[in-house]
C-alpha positions as CSV (number, residue, x, y, z in Angstrom):
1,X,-131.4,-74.3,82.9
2,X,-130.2,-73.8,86.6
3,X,-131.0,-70.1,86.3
4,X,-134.2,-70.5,84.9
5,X,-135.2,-72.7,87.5
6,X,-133.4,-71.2,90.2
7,X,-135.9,-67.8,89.1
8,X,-138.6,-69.7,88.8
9,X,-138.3,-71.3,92.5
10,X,-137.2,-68.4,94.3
11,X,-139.7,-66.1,92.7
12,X,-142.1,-67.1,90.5
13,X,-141.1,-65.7,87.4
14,X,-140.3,-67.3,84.3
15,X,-138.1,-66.4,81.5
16,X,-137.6,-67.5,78.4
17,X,-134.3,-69.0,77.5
18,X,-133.5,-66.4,74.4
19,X,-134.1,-63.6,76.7
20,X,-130.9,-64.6,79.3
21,X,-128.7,-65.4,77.0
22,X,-128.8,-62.3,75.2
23,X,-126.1,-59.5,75.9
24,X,-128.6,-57.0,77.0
25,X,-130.4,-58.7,79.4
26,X,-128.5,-56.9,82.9
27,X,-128.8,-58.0,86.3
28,X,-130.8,-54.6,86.5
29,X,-133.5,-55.5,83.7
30,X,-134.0,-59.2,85.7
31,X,-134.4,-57.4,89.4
32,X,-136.7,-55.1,88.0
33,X,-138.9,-57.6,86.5
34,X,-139.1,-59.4,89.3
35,X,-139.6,-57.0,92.1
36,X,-142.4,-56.1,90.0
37,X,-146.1,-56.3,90.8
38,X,-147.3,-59.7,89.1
39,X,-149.0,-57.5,86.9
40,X,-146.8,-55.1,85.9
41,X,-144.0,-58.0,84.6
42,X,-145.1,-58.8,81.0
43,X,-145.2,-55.2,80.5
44,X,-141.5,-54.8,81.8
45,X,-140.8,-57.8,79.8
46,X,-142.1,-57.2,76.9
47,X,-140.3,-53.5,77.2
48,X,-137.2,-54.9,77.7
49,X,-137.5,-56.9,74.3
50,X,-138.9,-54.5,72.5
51,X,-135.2,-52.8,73.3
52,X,-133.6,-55.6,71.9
53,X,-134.4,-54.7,68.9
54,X,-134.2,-51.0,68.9
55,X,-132.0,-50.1,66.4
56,X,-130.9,-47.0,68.0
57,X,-130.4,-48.4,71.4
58,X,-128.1,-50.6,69.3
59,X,-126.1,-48.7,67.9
60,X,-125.5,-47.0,71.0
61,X,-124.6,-49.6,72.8
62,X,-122.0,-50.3,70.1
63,X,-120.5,-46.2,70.5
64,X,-116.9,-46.8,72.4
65,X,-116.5,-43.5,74.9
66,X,-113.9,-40.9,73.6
67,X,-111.5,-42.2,75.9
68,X,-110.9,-45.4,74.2
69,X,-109.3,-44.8,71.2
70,X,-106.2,-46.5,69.3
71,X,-102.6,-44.8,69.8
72,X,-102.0,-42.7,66.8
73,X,-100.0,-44.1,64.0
74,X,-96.5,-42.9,64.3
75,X,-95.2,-40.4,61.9
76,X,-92.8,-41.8,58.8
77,X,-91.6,-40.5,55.6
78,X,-91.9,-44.3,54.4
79,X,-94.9,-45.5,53.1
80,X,-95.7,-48.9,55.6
81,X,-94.7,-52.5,53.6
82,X,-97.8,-54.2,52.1
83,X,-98.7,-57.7,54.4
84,X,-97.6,-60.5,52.8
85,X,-100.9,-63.1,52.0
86,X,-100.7,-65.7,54.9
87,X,-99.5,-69.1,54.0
88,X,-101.0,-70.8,56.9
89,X,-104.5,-69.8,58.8
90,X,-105.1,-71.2,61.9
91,X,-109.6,-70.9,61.9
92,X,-111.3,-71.5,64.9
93,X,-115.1,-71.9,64.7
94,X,-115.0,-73.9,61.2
95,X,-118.6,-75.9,61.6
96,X,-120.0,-72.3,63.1
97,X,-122.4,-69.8,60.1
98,X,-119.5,-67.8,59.8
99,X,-117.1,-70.3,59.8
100,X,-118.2,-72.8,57.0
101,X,-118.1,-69.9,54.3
102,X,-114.9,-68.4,55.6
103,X,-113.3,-72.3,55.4
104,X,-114.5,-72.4,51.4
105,X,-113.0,-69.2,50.7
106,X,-110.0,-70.2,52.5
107,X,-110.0,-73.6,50.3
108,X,-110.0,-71.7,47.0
109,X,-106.7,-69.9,48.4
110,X,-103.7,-71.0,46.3
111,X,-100.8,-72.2,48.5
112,X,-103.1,-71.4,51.5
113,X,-102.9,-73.8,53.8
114,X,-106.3,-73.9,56.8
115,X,-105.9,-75.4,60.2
116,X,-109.4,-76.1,61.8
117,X,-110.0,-76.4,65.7
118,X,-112.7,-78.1,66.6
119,X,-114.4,-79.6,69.3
């Protein structure tokens, strides 16, 4: 809310909440809209959502560089030991979308016992 107001004091420009909360949305994309002609900022706007949803621009912001990679696994004659199922799960976000259905799977564990944080 501060931010919002803070933009719309300082220059006139509105935004609406969705649009700066989402990851995208860069200190870039914000200066540009408002340095921009009154006229030209629903087009800049409305271009910047419109990249929101482009699904390549998606999945390109999801590519790690080449340099960022796991180490590789180290070399054994051994085959590794199979995990053990977990007796006790410690599940953050339990009231969350995710969380609810991961909770009733959790439940129909035998001999698993769930720890919930919530706030």
């Amino acid at each position: 809310g501060r931010v919002m107001s803070m933009l719309k004091r300082s220059f006139g420009v509105s935004f609406p909440v969705p649009f700066l909360l989402q990851h995208t949305t860069s200190v870039r994309v914000l200066a540009e809209i408002v340095q921009a002609p009154a006229e030209q900022r629903k087009a800049l706007f409305d271009a910047s959502v419109e990249r929101l949803f482009d699904k390549s621009a998606l999945l390109a912001d999801c590519a790690l560089p080449a340099a960022i990679a796991p180490p590789p696994a180290p070399l054994s004659s051994s085959p590794a030991p199979e995990p053990s199922a977990p007796r006790v799960v410690l599940l953050t976000g339990a009231s969350g979308f995710l969380g609810i259905h991961l909770l009733d799977e959790l439940l129909r564990e035998d001999g698993v016992q769930v720890v919930c944080v919530l706030r």
